[in-house]
MMTF fields as JSON, N, C-alpha, C and O atoms, coordinates in Angstrom:
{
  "mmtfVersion": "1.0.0",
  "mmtfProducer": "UNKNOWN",
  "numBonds": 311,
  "numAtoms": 312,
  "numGroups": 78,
  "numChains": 1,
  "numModels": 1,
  "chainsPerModel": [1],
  "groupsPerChain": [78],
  "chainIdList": ["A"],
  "bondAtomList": [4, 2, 8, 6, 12, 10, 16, 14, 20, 18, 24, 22, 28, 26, 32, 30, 36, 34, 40, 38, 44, 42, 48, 46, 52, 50, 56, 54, 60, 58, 64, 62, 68, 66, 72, 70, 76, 74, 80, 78, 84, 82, 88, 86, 92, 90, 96, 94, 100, 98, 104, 102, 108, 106, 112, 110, 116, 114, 120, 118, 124, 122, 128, 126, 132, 130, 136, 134, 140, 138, 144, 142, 148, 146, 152, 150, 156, 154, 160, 158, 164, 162, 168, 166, 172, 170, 176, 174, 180, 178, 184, 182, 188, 186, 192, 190, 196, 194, 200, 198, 204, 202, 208, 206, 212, 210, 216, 214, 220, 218, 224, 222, 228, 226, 232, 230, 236, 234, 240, 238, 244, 242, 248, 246, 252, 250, 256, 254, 260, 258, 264, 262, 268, 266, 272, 270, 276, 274, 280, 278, 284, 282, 288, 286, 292, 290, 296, 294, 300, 298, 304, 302, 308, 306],
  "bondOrderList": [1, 1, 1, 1, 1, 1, 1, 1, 1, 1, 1, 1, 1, 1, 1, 1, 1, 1, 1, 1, 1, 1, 1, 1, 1, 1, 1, 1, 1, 1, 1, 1, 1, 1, 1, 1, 1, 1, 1, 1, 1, 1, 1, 1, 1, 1, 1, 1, 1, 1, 1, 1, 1, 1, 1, 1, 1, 1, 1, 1, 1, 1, 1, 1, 1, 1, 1, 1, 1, 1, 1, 1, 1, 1, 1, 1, 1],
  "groupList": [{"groupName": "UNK", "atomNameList": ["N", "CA", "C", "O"], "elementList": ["N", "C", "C", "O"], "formalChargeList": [0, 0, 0, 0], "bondAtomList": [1, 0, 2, 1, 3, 2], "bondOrderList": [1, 1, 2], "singleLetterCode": "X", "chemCompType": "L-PEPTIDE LINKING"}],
  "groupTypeList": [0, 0, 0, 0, 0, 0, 0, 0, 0, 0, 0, 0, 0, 0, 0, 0, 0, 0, 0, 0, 0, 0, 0, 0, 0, 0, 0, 0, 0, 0, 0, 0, 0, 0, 0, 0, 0, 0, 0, 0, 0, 0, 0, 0, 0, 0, 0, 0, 0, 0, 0, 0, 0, 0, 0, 0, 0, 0, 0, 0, 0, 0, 0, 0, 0, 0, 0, 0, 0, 0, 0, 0, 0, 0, 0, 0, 0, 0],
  "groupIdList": [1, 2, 3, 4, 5, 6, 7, 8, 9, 10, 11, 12, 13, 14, 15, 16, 17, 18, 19, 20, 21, 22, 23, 24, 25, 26, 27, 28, 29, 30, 31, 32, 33, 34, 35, 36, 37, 38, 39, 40, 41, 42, 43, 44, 45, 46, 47, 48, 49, 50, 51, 52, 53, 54, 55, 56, 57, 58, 59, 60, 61, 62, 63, 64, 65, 66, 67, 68, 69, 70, 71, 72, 73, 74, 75, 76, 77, 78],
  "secStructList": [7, 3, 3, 3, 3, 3, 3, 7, 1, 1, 7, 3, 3, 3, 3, 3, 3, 7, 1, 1, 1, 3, 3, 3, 3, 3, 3, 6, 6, 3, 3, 3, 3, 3, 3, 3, 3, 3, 3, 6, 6, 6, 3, 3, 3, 3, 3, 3, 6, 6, 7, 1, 7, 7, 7, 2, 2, 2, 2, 2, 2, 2, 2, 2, 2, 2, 6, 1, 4, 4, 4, 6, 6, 7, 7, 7, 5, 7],
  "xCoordList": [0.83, 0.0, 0.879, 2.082, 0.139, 1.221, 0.218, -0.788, 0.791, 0.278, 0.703, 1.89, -0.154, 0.438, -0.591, -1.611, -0.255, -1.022, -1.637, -1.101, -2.885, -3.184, -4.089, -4.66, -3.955, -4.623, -5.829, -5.887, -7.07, -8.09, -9.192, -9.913, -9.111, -10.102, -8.964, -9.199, -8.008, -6.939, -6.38, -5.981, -6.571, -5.826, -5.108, -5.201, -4.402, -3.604, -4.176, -4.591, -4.622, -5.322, -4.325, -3.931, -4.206, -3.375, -4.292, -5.432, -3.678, -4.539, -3.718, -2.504, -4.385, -3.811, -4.278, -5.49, -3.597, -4.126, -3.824, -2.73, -5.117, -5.689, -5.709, -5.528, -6.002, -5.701, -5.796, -5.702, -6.038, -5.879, -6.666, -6.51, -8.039, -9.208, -9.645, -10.682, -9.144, -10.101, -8.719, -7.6, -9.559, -8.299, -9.38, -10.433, -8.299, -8.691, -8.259, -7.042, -9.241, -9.12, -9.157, -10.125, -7.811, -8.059, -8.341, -7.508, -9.652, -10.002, -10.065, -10.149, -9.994, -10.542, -12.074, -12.229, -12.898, -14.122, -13.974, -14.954, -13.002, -12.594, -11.875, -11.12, -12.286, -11.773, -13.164, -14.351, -12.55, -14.092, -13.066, -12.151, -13.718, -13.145, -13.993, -15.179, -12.907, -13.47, -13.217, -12.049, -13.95, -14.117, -13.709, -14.37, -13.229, -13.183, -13.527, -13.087, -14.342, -15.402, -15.559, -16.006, -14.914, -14.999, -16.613, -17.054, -17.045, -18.187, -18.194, -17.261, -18.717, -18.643, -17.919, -17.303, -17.696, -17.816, -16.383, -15.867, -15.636, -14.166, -14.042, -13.05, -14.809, -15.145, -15.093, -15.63, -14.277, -13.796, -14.81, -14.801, -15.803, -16.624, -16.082, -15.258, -16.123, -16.08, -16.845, -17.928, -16.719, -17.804, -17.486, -16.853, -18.036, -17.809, -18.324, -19.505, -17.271, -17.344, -18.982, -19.117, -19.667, -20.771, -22.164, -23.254, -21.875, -22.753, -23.149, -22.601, -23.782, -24.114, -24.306, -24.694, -23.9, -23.508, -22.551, -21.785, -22.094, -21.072, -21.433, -22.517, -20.484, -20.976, -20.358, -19.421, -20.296, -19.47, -18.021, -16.873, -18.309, -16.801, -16.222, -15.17, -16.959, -15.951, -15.765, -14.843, -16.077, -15.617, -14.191, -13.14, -14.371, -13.544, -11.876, -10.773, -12.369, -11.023, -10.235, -9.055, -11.623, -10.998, -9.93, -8.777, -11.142, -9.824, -8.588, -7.687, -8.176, -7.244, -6.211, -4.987, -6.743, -6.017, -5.441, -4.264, -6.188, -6.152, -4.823, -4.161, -4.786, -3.795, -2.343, -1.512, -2.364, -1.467, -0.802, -1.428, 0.45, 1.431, 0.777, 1.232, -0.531, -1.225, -1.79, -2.412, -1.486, -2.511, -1.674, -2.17, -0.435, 0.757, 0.144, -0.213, 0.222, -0.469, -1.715, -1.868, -2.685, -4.209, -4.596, -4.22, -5.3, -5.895, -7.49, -7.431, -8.702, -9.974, -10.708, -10.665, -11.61, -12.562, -13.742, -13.923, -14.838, -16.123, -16.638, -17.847],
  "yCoordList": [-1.171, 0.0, 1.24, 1.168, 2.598, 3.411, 4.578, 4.675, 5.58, 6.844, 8.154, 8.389, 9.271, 9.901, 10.814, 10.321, 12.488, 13.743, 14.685, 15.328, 14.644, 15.645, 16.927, 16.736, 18.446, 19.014, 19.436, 19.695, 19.561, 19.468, 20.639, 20.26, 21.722, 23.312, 23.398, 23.386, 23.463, 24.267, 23.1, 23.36, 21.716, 20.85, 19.633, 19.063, 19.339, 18.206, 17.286, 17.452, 15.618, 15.1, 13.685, 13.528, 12.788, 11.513, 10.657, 10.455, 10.082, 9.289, 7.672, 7.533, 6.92, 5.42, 4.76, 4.545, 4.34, 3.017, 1.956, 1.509, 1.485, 0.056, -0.684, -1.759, -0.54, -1.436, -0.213, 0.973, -0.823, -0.16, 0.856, 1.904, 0.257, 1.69, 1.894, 2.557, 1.482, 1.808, 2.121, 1.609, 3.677, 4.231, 5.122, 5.686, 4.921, 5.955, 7.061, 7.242, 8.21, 9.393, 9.891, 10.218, 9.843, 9.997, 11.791, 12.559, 12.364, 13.749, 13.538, 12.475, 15.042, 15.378, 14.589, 14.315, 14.374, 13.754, 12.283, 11.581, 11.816, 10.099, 9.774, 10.517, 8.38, 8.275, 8.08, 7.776, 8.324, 8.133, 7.205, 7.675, 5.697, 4.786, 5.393, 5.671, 5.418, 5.634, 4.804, 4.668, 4.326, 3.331, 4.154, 5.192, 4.07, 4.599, 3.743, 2.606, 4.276, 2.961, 4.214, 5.348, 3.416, 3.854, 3.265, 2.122, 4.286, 3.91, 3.668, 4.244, 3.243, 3.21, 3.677, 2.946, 5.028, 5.747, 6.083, 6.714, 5.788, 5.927, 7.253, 7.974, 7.467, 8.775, 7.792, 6.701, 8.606, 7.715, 8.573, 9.776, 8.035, 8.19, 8.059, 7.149, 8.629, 8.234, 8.03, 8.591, 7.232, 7.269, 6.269, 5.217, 6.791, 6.205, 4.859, 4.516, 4.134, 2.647, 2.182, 2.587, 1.762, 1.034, 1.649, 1.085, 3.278, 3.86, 3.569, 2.558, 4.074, 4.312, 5.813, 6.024, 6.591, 8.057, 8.703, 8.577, 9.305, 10.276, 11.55, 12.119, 11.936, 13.483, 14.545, 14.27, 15.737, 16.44, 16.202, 16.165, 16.092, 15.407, 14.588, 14.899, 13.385, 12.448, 12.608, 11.905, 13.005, 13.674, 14.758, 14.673, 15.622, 16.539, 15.972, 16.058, 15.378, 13.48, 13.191, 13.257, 12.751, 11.438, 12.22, 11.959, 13.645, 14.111, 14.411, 13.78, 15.204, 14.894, 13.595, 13.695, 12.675, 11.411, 11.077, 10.769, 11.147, 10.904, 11.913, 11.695, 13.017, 14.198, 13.963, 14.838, 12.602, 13.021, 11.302, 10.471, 11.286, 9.743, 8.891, 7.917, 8.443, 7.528, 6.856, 5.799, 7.558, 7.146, 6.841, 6.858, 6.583, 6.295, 5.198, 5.506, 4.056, 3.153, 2.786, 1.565, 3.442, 3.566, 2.6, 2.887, 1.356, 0.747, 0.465, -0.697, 0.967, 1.068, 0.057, -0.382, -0.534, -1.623, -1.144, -0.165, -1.54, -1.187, -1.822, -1.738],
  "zCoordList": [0.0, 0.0, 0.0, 0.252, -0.342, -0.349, -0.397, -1.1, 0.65, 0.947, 0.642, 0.87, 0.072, -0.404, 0.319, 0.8, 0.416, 0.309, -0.636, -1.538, -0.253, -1.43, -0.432, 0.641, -1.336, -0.42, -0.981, -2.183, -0.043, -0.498, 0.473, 1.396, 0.109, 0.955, 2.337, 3.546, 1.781, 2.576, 3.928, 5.063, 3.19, 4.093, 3.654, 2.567, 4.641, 3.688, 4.043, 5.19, 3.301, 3.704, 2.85, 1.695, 4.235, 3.26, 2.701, 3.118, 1.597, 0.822, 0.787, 0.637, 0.905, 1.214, 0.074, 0.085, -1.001, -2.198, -1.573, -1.23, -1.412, -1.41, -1.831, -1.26, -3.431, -4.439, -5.43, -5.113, -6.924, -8.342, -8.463, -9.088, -7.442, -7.528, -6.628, -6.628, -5.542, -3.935, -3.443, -3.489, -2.731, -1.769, -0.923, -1.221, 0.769, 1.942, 2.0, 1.969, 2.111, 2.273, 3.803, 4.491, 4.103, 5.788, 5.963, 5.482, 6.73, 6.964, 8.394, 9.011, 8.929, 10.225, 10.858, 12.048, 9.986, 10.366, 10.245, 10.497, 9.935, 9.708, 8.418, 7.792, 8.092, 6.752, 5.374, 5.488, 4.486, 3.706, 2.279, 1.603, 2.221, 1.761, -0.056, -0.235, -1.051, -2.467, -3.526, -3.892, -3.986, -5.38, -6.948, -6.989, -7.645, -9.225, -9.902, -10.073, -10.318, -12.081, -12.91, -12.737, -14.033, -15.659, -16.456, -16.579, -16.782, -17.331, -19.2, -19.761, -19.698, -21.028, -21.706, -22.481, -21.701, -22.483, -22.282, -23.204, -21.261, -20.71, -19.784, -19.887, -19.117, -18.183, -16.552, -16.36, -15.561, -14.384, -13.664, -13.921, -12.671, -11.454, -10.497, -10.581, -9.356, -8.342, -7.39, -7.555, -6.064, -5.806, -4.216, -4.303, -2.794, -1.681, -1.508, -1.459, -1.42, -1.427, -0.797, 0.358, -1.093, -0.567, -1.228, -1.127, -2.13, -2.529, -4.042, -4.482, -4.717, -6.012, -6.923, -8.071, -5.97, -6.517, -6.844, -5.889, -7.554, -7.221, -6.482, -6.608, -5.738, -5.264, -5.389, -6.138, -5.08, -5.667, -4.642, -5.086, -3.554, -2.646, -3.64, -4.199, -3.93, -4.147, -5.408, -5.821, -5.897, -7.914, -7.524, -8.16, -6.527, -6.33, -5.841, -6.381, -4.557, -4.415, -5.534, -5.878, -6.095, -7.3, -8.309, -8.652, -8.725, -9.304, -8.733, -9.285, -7.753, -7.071, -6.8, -6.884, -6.548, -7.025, -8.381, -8.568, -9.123, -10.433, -11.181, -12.196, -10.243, -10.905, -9.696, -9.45, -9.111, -7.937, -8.67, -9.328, -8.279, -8.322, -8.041, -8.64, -7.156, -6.702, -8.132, -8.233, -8.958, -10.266, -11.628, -12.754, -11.349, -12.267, -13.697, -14.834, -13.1, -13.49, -13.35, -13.318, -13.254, -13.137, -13.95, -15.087, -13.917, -14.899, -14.163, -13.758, -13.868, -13.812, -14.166, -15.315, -13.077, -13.593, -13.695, -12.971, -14.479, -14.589, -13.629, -13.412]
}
């Protein structure tokens, strides 16, 4: 596993990969565990592990991840 920082409304917040598409977002209010699924069309969602939405948090994350080393080798499951 491997942790990295990203900052996110003026804080640093570590991020832990889990695997290829699930990673912990450790915040002041806890951790909030996130899933990435590629949909059809090749557009990456994100979205808090156990849910079926995206929200604007976890779209805002994901990109963040996605733009940070955590995402070198990114390969996305549907």
């Amino acid at each position: 596993m491997y942790i990295y920082n990203i900052e996110y409304n003026h804080e640093v917040l570590p991020v832990e990969k889990m695997s290829e598409d699930h990673f912990a977002v450790y915040g002041h209010d806890g951790v909030l565990f996130l899933v990435c699924k590629e949909d059809n069309e090749g557009a990456s969602h994100w979205f808090e592990e156990g849910k079926d939405n995206e929200t604007q948090l976890t779209s805002e994350l994901g990109v963040l991840i996605e733009h940070s080393d955590l995402c070198d080798s990114f390969d996305h499951e549907a």
